[in-house]
C-alpha positions, 0 to 999 in steps of 0.5 A: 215287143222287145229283145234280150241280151245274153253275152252281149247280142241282142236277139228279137224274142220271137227268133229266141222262142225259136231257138229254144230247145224243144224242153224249153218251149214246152215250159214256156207254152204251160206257163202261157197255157195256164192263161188260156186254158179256160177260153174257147178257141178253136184255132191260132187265128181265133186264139190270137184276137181273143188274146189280143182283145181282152188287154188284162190277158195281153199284159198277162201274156207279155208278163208270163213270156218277159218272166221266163225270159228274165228267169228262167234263160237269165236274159235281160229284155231292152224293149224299142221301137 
């Protein structure tokens, strides 16, 4: 999906949802989570096609993770191949 920078390293952002503290994942999780509160899923698995297959959800989805990302951790998104 893309990278951020911060101090001049660049990091895949999966590997920074990893390293945020747990304070800090659980804000990005309520933000995400008021897109998905209202399906109905019963797993990771299920959760992830149902994301993946409605594209206006998807786009939602990167919007809410690329937003707290950029705002809140002041980090800028280069997004590559």
């Amino acid at each position: 999906m893309g990278a951020w920078m911060t101090s001049g390293q660049f990091k895949p952002i999966p590997q920074i949802i990893l390293e945020l503290t747990p304070v800090q994942q659980q804000s990005l999780c309520d933000d995400v989570y008021l897109l998905i509160r209202n399906l109905d899923w019963t797993d990771a698995t299920q959760l992830i096609m149902l994301v993946m297959g409605n594209c206006s959800l998807k786009q939602q989805v990167v919007a809410a993770l690329v937003n707290y990302i950029s705002k809140e951790l002041q980090a800028e998104i280069q997004y590559g191949d």
